[in-house]
KETOR-110228 format. One record per residue (C-alpha): residue in one letter; z negated, y, x. Coordinates in steps of 0.001 Angstrom, whole numbers, plus 500000, padded with zeros to 6 digits. Layout:
BEGIN
AZYX ...
***
This chain:
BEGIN
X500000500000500000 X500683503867501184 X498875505942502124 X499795508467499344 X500027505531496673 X495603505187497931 X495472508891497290 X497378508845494064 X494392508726491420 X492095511366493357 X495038513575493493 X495809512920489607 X492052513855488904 X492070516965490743 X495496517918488455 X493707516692485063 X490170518937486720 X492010521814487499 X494526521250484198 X490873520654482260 X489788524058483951 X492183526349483194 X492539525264479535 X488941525301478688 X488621528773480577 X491096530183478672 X490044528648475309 X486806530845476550 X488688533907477778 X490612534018474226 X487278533488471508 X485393536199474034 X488994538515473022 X488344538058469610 X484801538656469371 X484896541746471381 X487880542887468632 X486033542070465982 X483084544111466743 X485520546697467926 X486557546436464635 X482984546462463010 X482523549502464540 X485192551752463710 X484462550114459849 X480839551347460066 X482520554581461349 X484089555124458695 X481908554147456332 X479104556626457186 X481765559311457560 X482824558619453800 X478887558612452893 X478054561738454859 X481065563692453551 X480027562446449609 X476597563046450145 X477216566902451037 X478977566802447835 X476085565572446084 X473644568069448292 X475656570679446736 X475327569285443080 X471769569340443527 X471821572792444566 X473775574257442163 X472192572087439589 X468521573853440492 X470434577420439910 X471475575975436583 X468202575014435922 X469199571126435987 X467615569984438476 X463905570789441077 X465481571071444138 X463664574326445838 X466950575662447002 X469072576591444491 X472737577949445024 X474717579599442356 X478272577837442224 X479742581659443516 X478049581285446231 X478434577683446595 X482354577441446096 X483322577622449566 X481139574948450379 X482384572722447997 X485503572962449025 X484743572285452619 X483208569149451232 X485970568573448827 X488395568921452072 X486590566844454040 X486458563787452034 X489996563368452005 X490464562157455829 X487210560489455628 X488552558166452268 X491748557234454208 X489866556114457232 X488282554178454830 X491153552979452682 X492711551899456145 X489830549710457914 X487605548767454543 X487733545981452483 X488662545752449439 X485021545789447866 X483732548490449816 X486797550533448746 X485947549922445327 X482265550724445478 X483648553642447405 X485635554903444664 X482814554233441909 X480793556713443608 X483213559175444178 X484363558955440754 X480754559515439664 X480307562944441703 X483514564067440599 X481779563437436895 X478731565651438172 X480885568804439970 X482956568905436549 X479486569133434729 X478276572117437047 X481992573577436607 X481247574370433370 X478047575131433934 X476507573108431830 X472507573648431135 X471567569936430141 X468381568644432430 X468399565038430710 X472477564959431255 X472295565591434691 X469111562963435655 X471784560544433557 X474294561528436270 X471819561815438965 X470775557807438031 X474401556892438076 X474964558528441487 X472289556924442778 X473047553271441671 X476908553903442959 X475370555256446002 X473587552272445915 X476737549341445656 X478524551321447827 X475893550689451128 X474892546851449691 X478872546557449990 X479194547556453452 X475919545733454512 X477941542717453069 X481234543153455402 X479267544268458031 X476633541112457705 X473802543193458105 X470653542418456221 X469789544349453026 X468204547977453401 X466129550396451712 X467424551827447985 X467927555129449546 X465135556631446603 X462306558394447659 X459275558540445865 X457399561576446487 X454093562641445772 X453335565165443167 X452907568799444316 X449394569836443934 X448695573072441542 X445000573837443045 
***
């Protein structure tokens, strides 16, 4: 027998080792690619999803504001919608890049919860349009907001697999008159 016929199987293992090697390191080079997308990914998602909720939420800041002026609502800052106008369209303007980042990287649900809540503070600016004096009305709408508000972040907790968070309502304590 020959020399190289003796050296045939060790030289066939180090093929299949090194064949073995390569295969299995990029097996791990490719799933490390696609994790590292995905939460790429996840990230520009939660981007945009606090970008949509911090544009409608100074939307609904506003509402609250001029809802005080209209005697709607408690909050200690009131704004009359003169002075207030400006501002709301700032806000107005600004949800309209935030909602096509979202349209683009959310899913389905959270688009829809999206657009539940946004439909609901549209509801709530038309009410202070018209300037509407109707306390029980608006803590209807402000309930409404609230539980939108409320889908919309369980929604993206969902696609983003985080666990469940707080309701977002704050119970405060009642001023004291002494």
């Amino acid at each position: 027998m020959s020399v190289f016929m003796q050296q045939l199987p060790a030289l066939i293992g180090v093929v299949i080792g090194a064949l073995g090697s390569y295969l299995a390191s990029t097996r791990g080079d490719q799933a490390r690619f696609r994790r590292e997308q995905a939460a790429r990914w996840d990230e520009k998602r939660l981007t945009a999803y606090a970008d949509y909720a911090r544009s409608l939420k100074k939307s609904v800041t506003l509402a609250y504001r001029i809802a005080a002026h209209l005697g709607n609502d408690p909050h200690p800052y009131p704004l009359s919608p003169e002075e207030a106008a400006p501002h709301l369209a700032d806000a107005t303007e600004a949800r309209d890049p935030a909602g096509e980042a979202l349209l683009m990287l959310g899913t389905p649900d959270v688009v829809e919860k999206a657009r539940e809540w946004v439909v609901v503070v549209m509801e709530m600016e038309g009410f202070l349009r018209d300037q509407t004096h109707g306390p029980q009305a608006w803590s209807t709408m402000l309930k409404r907001q609230r539980a939108a508000r409320e889908r919309y972040y369980a929604a993206v907790r969902r696609d983003l697999a985080l666990p469940p968070g707080h309701s977002g309502e704050w119970r405060l304590a009642p001023l004291r008159t002494s």
